[in-house]
Each structure stands twice: as C-alpha cells, then as structure tokens.
C-alpha positions in Angstrom: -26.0 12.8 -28.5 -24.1 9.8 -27.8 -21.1 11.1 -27.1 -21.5 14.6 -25.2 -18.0 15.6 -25.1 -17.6 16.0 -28.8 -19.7 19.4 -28.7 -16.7 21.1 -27.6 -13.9 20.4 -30.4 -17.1 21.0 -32.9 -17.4 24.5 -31.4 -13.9 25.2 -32.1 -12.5 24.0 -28.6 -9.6 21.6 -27.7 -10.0 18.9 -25.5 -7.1 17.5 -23.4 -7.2 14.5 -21.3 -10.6 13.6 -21.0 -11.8 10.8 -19.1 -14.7 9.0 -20.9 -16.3 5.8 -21.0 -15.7 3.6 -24.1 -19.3 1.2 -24.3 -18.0 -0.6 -27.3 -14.9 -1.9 -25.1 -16.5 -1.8 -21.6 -13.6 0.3 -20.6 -12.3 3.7 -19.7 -10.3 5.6 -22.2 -8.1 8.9 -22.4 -8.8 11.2 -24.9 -8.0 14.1 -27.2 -9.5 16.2 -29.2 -8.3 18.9 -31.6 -11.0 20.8 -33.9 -9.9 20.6 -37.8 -11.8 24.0 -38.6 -10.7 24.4 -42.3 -12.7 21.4 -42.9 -14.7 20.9 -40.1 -13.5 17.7 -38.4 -12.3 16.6 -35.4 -8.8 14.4 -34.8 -9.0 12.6 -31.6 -6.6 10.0 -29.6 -7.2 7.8 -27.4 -5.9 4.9 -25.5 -7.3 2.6 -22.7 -6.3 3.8 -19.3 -5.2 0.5 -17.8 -2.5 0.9 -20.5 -0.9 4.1 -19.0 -1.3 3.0 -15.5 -0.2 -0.7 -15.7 3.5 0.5 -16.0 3.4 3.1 -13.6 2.0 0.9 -10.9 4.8 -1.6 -12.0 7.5 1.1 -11.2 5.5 2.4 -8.3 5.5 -1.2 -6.9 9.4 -1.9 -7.5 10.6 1.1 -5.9 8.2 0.4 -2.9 10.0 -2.9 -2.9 13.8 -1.2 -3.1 12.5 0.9 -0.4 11.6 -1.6 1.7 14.1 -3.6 1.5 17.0 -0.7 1.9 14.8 0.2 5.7 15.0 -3.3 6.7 18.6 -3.5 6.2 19.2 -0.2 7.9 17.7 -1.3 10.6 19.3 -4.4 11.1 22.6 -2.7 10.9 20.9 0.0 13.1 20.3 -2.8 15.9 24.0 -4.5 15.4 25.7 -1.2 16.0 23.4 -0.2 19.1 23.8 -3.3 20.7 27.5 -2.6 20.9 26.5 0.3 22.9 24.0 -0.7 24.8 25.8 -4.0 26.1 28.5 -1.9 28.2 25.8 0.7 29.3 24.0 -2.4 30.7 26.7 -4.0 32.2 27.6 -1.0 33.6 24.2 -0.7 35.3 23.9 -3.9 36.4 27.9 -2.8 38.2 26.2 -0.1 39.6 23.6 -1.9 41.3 26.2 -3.9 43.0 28.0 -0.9 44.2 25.3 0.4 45.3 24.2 -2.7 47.7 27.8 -3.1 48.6 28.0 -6.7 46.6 30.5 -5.8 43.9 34.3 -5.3 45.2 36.4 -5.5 41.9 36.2 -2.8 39.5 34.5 -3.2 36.3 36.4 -3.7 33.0 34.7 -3.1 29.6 36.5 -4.5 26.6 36.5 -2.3 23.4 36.3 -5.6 21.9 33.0 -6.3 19.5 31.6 -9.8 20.0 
C-alpha cells in the first residue's frame, strides 16, 4: 500500500497529527484523519509542516532578541550602579594600605557624589 497510514481511519480509527512524507511535494506534511463510516470514506487534512513552524520560529526568534537585548541593558546598568560602590571600597583600600605602611597622614573623605 502506498500510503500505510490510511489502514487505520479505514478500520474505523482516527488519526491525529501524523507525521508523513508527502512524495508528490518532496515534503513533510501533518495529517488528519477521521473515518466517515456511514459511507465508508475517510476526510483528511493536511498542511506542510514548514508552514506551522515558520511562524513559531519567527516568534521564537523575536523574543530571543527582546530577551537579549533587555540582559544587556541590565547589565550595563548593573555595572554603572556597582561601580559607584566599588570606587569608594577601592579607594578605601588603597587608604588602608597607606595606613598600614604609615604613608597616609590625612584622613580619607569619600564624597556621596556620583561622577
């Protein structure tokens, strides 16, 4: 039989999402099935499967984008705001140091000031 899958709906049995290969098209296609038994058909659907995926990969790959983009600017703002830290904690360290080899006489004065 050329296409194996149909056994099932003419048994009586529906078929949901079936992944098949379409040789007229070269392609791969979703399918349904749904047995007509009062006259002994069988309805399917079907559609090409780069047709449901394209647009979900397009969505996929704008919100990957968003998503990037919002981590790069958290970060950047991440690194303004530590650097307002980290400046007096260095400067402090560097005060210490002195201190400690008896170079620094004048006390240390950090300014609450941003840059």
């Amino acid at each position: 039989m050329q296409y194996p899958w149909f056994e099932k709906p003419l048994k009586g049995e529906e078929i949901e999402k079936l992944r098949t290969y379409a040789k007229f098209e070269d392609k791969i296609r979703l399918l349904s099935a749904t047995p007509v038994s009062s006259i002994g058909w069988v309805v399917t659907a079907a559609t090409r499967e780069e047709e449901i995926i394209a647009p979900i990969l397009s969505s996929i790959g704008k919100s990957a984008l968003l998503f990037l983009f919002i981590s790069f600017a958290a970060f950047f703002i991440a690194l303004a705001f530590s650097r307002k830290i980290t400046r007096p904690i260095a400067a402090l360290h560097t005060h210490a140091l002195a201190l400690g080899q008896g170079e620094a006489t004048e006390s240390l004065k950090i300014n609450h000031v941003s840059d």
